[in-house]
LOLUMZA-154517 format. One record per residue: residue number from 1; x, y, z negated of N, C-alpha, C in turn. Coordinates in nm, 2 decimals, m for minus. Atoms other than C-alpha are relative to their C-alpha. Example, Ala and Ser with C-alpha at 12.3 -4.5 7.8 and 13.67 -1.06 7.14 Angstrom:
2
rec resi->1&n.c1->0.09&n.c2->m0.12&n.c3->0.00&ca.c1->1.23&ca.c2->m0.45&ca.c3->m0.78&c.c1->0.09&c.c2->0.12&c.c3->0.00
rec resi->2&n.c1->m0.09&n.c2->m0.11&n.c3->0.00&ca.c1->1.37&ca.c2->m0.11&ca.c3->m0.71&c.c1->m0.08&c.c2->0.11&c.c3->m0.08
***
This chain:
111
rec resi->1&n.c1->0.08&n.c2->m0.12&n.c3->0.00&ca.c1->0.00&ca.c2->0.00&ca.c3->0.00&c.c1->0.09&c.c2->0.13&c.c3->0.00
rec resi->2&n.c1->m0.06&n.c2->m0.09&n.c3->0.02&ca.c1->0.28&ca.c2->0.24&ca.c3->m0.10&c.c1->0.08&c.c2->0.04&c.c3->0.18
rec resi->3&n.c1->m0.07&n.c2->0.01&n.c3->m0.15&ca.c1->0.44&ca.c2->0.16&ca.c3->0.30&c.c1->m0.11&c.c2->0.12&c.c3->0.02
rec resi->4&n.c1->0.16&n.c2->m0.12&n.c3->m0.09&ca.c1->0.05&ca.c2->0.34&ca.c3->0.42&c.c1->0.04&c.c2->0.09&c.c3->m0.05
rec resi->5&n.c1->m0.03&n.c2->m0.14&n.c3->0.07&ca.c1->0.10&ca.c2->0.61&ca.c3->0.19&c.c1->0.14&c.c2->0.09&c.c3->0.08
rec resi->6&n.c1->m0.17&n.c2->m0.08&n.c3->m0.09&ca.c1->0.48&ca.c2->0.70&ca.c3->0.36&c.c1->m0.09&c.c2->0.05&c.c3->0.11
rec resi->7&n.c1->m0.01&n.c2->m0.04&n.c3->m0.18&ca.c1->0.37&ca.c2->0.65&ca.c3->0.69&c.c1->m0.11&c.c2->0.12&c.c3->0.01
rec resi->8&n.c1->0.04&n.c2->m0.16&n.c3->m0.04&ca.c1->0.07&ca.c2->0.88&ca.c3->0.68&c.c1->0.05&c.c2->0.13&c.c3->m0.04
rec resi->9&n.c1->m0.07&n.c2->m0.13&n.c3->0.04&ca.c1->0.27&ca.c2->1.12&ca.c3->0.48&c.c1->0.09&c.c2->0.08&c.c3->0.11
rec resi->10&n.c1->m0.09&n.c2->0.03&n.c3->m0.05&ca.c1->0.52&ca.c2->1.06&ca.c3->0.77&c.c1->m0.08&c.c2->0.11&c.c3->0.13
rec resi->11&n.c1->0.07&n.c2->m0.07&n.c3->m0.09&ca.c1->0.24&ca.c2->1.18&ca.c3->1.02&c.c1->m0.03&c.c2->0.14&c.c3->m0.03
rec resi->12&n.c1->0.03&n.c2->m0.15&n.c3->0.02&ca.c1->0.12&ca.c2->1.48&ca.c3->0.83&c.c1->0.10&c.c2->0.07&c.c3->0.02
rec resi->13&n.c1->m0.14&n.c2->m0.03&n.c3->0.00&ca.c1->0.50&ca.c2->1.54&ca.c3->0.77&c.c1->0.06&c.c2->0.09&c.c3->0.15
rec resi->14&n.c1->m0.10&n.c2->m0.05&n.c3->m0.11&ca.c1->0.57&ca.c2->1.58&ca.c3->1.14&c.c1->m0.18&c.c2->0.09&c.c3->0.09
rec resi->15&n.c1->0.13&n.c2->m0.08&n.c3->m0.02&ca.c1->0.16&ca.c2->1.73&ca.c3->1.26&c.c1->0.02&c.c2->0.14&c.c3->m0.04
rec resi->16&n.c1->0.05&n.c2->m0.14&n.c3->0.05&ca.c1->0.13&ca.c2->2.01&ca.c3->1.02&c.c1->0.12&c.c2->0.12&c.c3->0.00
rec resi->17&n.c1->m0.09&n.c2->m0.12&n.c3->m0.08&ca.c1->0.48&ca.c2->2.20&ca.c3->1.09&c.c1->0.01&c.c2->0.00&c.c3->0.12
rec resi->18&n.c1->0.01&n.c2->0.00&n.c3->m0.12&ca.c1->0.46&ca.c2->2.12&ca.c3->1.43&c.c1->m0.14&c.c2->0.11&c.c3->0.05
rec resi->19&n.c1->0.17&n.c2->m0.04&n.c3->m0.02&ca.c1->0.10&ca.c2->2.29&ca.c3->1.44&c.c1->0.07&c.c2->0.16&c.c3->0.00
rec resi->20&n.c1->m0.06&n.c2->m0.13&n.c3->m0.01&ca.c1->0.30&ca.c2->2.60&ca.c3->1.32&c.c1->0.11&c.c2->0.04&c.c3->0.11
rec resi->21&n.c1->m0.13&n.c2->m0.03&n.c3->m0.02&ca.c1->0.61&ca.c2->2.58&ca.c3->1.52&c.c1->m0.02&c.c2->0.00&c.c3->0.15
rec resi->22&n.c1->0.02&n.c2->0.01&n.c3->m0.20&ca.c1->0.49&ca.c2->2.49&ca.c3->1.90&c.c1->m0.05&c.c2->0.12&c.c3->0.01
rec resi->23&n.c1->0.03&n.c2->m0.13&n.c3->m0.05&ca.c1->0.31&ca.c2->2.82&ca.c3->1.92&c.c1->0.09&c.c2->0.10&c.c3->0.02
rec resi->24&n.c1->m0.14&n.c2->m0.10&n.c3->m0.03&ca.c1->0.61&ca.c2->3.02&ca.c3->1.81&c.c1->0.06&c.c2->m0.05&c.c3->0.09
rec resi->25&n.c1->m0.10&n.c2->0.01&n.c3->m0.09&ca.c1->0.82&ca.c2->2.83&ca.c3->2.04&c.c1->m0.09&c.c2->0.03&c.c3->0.10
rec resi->26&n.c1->0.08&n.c2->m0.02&n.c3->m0.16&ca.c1->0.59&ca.c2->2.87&ca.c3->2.33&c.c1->m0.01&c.c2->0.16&c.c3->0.05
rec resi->27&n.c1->0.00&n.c2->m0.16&n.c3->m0.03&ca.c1->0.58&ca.c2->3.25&ca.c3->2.27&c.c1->0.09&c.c2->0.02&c.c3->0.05
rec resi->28&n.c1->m0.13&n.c2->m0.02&n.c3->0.00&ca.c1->0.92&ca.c2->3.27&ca.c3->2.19&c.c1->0.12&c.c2->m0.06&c.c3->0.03
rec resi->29&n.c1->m0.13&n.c2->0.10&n.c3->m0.06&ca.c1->1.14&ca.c2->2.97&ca.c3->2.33&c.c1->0.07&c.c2->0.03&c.c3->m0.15
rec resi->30&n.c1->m0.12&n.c2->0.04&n.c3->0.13&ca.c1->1.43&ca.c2->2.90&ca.c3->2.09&c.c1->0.05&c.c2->0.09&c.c3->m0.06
rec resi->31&n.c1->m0.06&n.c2->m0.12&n.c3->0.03&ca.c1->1.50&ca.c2->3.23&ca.c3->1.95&c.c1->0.04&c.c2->0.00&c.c3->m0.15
rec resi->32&n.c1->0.00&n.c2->0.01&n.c3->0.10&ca.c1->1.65&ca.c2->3.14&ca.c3->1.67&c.c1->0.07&c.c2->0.17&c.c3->m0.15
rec resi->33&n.c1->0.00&n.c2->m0.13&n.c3->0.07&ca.c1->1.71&ca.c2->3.50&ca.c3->1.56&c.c1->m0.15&c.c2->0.02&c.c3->m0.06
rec resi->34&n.c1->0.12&n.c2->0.00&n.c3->0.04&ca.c1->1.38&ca.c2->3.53&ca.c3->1.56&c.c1->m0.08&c.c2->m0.06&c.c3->m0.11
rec resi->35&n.c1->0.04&n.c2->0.13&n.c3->0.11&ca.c1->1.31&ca.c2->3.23&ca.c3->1.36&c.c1->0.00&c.c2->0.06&c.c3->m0.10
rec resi->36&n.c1->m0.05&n.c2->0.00&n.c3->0.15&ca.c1->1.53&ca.c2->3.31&ca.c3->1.08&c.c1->m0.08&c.c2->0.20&c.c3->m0.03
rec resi->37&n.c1->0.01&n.c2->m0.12&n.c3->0.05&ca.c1->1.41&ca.c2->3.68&ca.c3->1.07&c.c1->m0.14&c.c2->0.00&c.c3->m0.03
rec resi->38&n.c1->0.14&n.c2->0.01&n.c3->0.01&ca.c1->1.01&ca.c2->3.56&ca.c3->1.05&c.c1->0.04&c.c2->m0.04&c.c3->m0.12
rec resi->39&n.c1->m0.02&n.c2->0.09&n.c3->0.12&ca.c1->1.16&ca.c2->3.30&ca.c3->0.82&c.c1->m0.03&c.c2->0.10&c.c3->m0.15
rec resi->40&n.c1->0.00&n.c2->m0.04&n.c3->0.12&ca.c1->1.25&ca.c2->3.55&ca.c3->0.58&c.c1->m0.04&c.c2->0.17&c.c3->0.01
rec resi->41&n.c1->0.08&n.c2->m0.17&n.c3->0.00&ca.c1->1.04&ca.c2->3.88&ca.c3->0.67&c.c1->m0.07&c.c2->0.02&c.c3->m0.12
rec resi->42&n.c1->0.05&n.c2->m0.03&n.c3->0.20&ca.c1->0.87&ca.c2->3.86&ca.c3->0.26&c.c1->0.08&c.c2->m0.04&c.c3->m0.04
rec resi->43&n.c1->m0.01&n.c2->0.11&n.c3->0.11&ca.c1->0.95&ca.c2->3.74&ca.c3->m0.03&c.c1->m0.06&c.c2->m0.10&c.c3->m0.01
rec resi->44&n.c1->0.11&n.c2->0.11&n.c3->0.03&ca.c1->0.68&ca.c2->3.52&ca.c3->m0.06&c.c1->0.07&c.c2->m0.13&c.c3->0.13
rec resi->45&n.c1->0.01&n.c2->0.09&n.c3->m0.13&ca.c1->0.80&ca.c2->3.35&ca.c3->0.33&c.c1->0.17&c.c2->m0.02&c.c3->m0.10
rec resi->46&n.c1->m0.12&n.c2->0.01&n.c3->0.04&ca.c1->1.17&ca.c2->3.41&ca.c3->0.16&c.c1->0.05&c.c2->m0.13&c.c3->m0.13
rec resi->47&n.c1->m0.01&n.c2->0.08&n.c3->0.10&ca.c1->1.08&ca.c2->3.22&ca.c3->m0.14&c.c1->0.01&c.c2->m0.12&c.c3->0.03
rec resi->48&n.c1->0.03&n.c2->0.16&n.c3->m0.07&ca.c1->0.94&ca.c2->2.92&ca.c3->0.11&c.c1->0.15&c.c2->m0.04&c.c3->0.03
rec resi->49&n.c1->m0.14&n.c2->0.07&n.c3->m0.13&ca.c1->1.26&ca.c2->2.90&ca.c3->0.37&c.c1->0.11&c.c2->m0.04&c.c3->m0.15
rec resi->50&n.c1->m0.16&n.c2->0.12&n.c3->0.09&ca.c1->1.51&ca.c2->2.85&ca.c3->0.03&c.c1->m0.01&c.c2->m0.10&c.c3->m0.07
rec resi->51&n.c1->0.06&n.c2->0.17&n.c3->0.07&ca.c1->1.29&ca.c2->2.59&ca.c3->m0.11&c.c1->0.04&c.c2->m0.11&c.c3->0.09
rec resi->52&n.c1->m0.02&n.c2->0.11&n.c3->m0.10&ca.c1->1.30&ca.c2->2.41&ca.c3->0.20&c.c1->0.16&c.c2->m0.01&c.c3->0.01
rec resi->53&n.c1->m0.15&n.c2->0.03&n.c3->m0.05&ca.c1->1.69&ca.c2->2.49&ca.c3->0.25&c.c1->0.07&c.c2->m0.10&c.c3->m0.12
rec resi->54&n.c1->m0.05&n.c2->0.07&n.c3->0.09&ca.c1->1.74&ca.c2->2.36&ca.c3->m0.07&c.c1->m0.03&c.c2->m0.15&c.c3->m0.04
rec resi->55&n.c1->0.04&n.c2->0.10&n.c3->m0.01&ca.c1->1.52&ca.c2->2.07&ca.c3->m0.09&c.c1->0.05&c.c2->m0.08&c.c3->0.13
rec resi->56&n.c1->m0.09&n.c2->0.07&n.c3->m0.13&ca.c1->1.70&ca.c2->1.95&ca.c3->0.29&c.c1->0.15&c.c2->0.00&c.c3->m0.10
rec resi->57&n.c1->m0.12&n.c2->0.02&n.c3->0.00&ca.c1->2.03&ca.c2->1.99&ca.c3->0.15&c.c1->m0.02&c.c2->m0.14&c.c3->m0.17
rec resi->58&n.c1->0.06&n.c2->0.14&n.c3->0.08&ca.c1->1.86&ca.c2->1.72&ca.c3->m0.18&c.c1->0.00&c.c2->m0.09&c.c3->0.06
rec resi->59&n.c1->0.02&n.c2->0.15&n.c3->m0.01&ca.c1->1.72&ca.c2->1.48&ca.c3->0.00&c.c1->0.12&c.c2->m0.06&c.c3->0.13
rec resi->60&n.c1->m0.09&n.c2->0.03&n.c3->m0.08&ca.c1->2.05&ca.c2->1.47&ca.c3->0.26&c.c1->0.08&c.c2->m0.08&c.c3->m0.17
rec resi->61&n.c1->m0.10&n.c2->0.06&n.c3->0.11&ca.c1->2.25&ca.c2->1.38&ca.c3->m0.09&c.c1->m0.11&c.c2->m0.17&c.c3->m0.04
rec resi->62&n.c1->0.09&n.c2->0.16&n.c3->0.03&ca.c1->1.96&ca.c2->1.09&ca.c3->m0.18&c.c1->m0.01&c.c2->m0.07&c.c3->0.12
rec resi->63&n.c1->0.00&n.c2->0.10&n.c3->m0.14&ca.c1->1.94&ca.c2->0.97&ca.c3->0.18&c.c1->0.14&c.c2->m0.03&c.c3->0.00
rec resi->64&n.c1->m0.11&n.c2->0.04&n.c3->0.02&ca.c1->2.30&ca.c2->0.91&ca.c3->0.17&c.c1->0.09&c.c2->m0.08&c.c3->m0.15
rec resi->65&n.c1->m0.02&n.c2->0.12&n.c3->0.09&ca.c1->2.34&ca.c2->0.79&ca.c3->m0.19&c.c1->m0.07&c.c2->m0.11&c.c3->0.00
rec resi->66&n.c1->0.09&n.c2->0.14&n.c3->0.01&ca.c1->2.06&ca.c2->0.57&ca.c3->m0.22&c.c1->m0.03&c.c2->m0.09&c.c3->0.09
rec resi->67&n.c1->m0.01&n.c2->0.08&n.c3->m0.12&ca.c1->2.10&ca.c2->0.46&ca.c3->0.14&c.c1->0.13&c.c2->m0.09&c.c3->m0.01
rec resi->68&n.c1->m0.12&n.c2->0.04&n.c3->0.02&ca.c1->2.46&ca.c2->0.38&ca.c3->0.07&c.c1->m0.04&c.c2->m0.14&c.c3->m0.08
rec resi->69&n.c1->0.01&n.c2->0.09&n.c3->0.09&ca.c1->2.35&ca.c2->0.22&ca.c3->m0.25&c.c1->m0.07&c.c2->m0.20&c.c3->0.02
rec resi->70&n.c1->0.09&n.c2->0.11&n.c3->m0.05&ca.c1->2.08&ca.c2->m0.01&ca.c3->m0.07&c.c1->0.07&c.c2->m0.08&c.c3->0.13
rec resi->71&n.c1->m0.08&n.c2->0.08&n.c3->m0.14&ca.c1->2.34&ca.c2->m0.09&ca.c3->0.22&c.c1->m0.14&c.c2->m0.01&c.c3->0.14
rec resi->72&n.c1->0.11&n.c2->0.01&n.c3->m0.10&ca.c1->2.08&ca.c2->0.10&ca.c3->0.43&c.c1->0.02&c.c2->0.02&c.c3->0.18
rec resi->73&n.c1->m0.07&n.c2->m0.04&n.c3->m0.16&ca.c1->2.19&ca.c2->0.15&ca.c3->0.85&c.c1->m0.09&c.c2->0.09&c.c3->0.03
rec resi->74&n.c1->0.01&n.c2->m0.20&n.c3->m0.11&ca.c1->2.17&ca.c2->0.50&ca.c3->1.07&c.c1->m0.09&c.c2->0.08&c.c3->m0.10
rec resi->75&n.c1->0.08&n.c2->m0.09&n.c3->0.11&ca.c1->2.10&ca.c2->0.72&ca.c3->0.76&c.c1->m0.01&c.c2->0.12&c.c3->0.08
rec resi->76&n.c1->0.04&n.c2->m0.13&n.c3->m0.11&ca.c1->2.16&ca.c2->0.98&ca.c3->1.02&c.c1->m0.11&c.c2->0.04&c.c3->0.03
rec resi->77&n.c1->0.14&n.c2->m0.04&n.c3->m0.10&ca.c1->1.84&ca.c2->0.95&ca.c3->1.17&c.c1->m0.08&c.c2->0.10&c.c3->m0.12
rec resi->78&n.c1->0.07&n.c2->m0.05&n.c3->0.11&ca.c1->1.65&ca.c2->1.06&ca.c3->0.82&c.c1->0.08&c.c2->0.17&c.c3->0.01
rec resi->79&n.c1->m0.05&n.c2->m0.11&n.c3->m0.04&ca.c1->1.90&ca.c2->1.38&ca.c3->0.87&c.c1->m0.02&c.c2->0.06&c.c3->0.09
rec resi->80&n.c1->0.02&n.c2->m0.06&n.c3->m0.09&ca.c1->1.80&ca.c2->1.44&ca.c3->1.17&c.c1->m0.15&c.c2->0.04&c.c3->0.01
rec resi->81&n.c1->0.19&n.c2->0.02&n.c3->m0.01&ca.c1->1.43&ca.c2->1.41&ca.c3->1.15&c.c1->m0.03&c.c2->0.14&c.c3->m0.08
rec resi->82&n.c1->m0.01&n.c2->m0.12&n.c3->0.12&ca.c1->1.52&ca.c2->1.67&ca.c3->0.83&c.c1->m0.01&c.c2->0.15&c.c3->0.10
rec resi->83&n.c1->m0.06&n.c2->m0.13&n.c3->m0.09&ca.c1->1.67&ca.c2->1.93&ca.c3->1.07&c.c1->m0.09&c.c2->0.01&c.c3->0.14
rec resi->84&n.c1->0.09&n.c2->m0.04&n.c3->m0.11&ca.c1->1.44&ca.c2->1.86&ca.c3->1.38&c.c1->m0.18&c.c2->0.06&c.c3->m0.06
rec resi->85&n.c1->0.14&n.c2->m0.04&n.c3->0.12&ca.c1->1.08&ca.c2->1.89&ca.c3->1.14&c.c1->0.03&c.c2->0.07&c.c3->m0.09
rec resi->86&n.c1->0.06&n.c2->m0.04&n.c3->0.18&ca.c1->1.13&ca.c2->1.92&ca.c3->0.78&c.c1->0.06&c.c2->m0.16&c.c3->m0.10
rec resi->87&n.c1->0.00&n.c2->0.13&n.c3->0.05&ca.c1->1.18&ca.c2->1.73&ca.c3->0.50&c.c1->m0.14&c.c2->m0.04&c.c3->m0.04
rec resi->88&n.c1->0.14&n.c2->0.02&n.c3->0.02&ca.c1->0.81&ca.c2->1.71&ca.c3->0.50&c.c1->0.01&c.c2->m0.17&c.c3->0.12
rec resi->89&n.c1->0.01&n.c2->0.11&n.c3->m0.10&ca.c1->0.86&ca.c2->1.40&ca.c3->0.79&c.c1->0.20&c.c2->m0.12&c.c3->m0.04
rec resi->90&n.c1->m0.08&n.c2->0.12&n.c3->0.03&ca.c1->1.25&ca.c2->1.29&ca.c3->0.65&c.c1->m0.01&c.c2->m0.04&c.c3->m0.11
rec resi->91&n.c1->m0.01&n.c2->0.04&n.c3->0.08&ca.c1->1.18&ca.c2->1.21&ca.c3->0.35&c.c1->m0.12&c.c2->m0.11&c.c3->m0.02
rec resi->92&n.c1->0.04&n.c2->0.13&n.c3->0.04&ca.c1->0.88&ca.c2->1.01&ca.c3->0.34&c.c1->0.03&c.c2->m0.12&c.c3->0.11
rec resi->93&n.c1->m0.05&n.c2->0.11&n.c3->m0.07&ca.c1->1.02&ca.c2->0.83&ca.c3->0.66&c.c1->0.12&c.c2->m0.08&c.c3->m0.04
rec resi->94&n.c1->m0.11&n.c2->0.04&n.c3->0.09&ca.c1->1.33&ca.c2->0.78&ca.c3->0.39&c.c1->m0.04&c.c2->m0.14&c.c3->m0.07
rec resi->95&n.c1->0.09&n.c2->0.13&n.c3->0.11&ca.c1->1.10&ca.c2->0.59&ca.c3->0.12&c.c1->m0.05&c.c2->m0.11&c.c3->0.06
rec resi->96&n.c1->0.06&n.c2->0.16&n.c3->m0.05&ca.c1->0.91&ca.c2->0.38&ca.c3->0.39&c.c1->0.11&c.c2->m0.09&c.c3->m0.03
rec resi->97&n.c1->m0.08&n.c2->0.10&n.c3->m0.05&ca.c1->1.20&ca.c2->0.26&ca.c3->0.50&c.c1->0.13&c.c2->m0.02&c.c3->m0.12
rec resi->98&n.c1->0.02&n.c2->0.03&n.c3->0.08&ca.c1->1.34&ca.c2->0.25&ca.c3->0.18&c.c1->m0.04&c.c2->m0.12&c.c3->m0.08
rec resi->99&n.c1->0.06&n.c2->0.05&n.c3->0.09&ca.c1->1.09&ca.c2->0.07&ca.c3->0.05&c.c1->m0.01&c.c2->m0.17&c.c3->0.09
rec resi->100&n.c1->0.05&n.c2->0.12&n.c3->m0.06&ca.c1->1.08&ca.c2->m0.19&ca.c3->0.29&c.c1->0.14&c.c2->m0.10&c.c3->0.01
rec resi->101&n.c1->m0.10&n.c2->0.03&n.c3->0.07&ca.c1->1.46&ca.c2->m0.23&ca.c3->0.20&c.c1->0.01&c.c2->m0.08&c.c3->m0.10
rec resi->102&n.c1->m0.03&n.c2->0.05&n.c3->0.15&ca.c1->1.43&ca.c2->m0.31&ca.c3->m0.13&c.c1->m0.10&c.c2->m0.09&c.c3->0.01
rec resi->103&n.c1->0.08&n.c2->0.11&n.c3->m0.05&ca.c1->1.14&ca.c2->m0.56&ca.c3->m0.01&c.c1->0.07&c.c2->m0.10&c.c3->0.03
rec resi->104&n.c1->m0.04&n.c2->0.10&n.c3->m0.10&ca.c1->1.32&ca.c2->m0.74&ca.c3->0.24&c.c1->0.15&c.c2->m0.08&c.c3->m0.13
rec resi->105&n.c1->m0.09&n.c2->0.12&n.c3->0.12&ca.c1->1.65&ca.c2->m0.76&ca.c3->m0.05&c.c1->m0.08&c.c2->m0.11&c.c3->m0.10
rec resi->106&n.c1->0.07&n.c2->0.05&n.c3->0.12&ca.c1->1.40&ca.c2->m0.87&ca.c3->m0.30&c.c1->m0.03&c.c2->m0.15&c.c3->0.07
rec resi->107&n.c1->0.05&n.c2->0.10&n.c3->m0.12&ca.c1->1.28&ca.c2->m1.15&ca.c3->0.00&c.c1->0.12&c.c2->m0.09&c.c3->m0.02
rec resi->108&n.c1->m0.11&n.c2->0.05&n.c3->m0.05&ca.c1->1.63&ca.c2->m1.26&ca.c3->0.02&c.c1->0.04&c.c2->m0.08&c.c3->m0.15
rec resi->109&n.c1->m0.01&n.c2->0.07&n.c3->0.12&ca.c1->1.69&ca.c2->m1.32&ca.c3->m0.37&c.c1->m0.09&c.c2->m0.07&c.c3->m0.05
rec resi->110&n.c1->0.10&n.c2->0.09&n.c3->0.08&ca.c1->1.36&ca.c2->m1.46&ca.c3->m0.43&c.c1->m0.05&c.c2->0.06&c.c3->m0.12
rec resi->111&n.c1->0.07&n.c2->m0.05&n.c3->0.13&ca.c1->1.18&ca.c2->m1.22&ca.c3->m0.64&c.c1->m0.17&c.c2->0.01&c.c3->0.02
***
């Protein structure tokens, strides 16, 4: 049950900033001046962009330790998903696959 939970997390994850982000880019193509200067035109939008910068540069240290720890392969991808979306789409595609990790070892020792 907790796999369903990721994955649609996984979907909203990559839907609901995409819902914001295709418009801008369709205005504005890649303007990443632009970006970063919308990003942080309040406080309030200023408050969002360093949550998120801060929470990407987190779950990069847990996708890399606990991927490590689990002897998990192409932790990259979870990095990249981070930096192409959000961590709204790498992180619960982290846990599925995660979780399905620590399944399959558990499978193997017989738990």
């Amino acid at each position: 049950m907790v796999k369903v939970i990721y994955l649609l997390l996984c979907i909203l994850g990559f839907v609901l900033p995409y819902s914001q982000f295709v418009p801008f880019f369709l205005e504005h193509g890649l303007d990443i001046k632009l970006f970063f200067e919308q990003l942080f035109a309040s406080k309030i939008s200023g408050f969002f962009g360093m949550d998120v910068i801060v929470s990407s540069l987190v779950l990069w240290a847990f996708v890399f330790w606990e991927g490590t720890r689990l002897k998990m392969q192409n932790l990259w991808v979870y990095v990249a998903c981070n930096l192409l979306v959000g961590v709204s789409l790498g992180l619960p595609l982290f846990l599925f696959m995660r979780q399905r990790q620590i399944e399959q070892q558990a499978d193997i020792l017989g738990y």
